[in-house]
C-alpha positions as CSV (number, residue, x, y, z in Angstrom):
1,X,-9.7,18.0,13.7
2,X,-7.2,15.7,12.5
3,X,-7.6,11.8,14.8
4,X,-3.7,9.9,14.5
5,X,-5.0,6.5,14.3
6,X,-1.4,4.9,14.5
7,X,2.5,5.5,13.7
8,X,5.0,2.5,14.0
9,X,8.3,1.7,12.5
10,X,8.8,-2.2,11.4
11,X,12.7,-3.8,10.8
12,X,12.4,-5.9,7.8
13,X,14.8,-9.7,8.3
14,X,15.8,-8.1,11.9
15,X,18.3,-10.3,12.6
16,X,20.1,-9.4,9.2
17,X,21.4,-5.6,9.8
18,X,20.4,-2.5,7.8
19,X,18.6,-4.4,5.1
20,X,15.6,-2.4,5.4
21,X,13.4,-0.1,7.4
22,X,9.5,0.6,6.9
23,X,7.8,3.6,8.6
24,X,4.3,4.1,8.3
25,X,0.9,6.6,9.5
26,X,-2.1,6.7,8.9
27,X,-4.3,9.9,9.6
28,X,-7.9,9.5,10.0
29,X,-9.7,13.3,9.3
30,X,-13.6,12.7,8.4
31,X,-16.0,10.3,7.0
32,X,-14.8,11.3,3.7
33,X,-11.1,11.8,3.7
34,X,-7.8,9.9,5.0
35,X,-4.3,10.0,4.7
36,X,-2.0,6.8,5.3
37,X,2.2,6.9,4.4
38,X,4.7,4.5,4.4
39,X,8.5,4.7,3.8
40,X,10.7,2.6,3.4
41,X,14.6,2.8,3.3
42,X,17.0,0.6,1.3
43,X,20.4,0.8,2.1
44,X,23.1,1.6,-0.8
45,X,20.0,3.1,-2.8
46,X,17.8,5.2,-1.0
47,X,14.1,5.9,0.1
48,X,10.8,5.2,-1.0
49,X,7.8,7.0,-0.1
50,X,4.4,6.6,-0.6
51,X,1.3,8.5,0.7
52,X,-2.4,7.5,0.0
53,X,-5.0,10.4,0.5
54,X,-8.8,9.8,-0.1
55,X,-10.5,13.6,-0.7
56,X,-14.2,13.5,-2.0
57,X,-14.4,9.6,-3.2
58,X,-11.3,10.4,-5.3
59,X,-8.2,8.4,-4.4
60,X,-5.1,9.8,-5.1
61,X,-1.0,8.1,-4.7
62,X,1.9,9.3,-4.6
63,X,5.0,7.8,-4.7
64,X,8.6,9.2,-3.8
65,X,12.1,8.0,-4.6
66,X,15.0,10.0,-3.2
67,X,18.6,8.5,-4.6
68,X,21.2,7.9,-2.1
69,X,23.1,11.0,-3.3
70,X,20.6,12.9,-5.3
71,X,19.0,16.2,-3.8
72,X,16.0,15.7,-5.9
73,X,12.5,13.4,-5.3
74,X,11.5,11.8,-8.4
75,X,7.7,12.0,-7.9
76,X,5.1,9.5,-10.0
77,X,1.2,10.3,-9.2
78,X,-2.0,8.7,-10.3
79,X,-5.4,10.2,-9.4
80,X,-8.4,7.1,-9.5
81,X,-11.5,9.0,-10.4
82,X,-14.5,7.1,-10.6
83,X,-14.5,6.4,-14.4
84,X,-10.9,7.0,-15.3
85,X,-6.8,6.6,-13.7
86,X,-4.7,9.4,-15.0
87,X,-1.0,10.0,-13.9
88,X,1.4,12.4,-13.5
89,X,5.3,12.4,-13.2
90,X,7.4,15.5,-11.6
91,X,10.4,15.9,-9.7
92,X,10.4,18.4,-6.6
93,X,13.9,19.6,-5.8
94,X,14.0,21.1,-2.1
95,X,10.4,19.9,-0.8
96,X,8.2,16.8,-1.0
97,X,6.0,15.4,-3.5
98,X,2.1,16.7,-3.8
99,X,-0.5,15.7,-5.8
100,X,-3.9,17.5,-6.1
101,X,-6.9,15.4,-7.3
102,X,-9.2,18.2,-7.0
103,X,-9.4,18.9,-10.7
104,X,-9.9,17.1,-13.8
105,X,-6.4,16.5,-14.3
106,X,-4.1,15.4,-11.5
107,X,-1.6,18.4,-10.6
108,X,1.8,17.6,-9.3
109,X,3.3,20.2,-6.9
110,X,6.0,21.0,-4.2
């Protein structure tokens, strides 16, 4: 059973137009796991993404950027296991960015 905790959108300098714009959730789903995401959009360069998920004490990070007038997400990953941070770069094409700290190595998917 998946518990939204909260969704909001926040206008960075308000009074000063289309500077930028910050979405964010964050998903509440057990004891032992969460999911929060933010995005934010920059005008003339595109958006930035990033979603937090904590599965089994492991943190893993993902962060998105999606040039103005690219077609690709340029995905960077790190997975914080309890003695080490390892990383992982990828670029998804027509889907978002995943990232799979399941394993001893973090796995970067679409």
């Amino acid at each position: 059973m998946q518990l939204k905790a909260f969704s909001s959108e926040l206008r960075i300098f308000p009074r000063i137009p289309m500077v930028a714009t910050i979405a964010f959730s964050v998903f509440l789903f057990t004891l032992c796991s969460a999911l929060a995401q933010v995005e934010v959009t920059v005008p003339g360069q595109g958006r930035v993404g990033t979603i937090v998920k904590v599965e089994n004490g492991v943190v893993g990070i993902t962060n998105t950027f999606l040039r103005q007038r690219a077609f690709a997400k340029e995905c960077v990953g790190a997975c914080f296991y309890a003695n080490v941070t390892k990383t992982k770069i990828w670029v998804c094409r027509n889907s978002d960015c995943n990232l799979d700290c399941s394993g001893r190595e973090p796995v970067g998917g679409c």
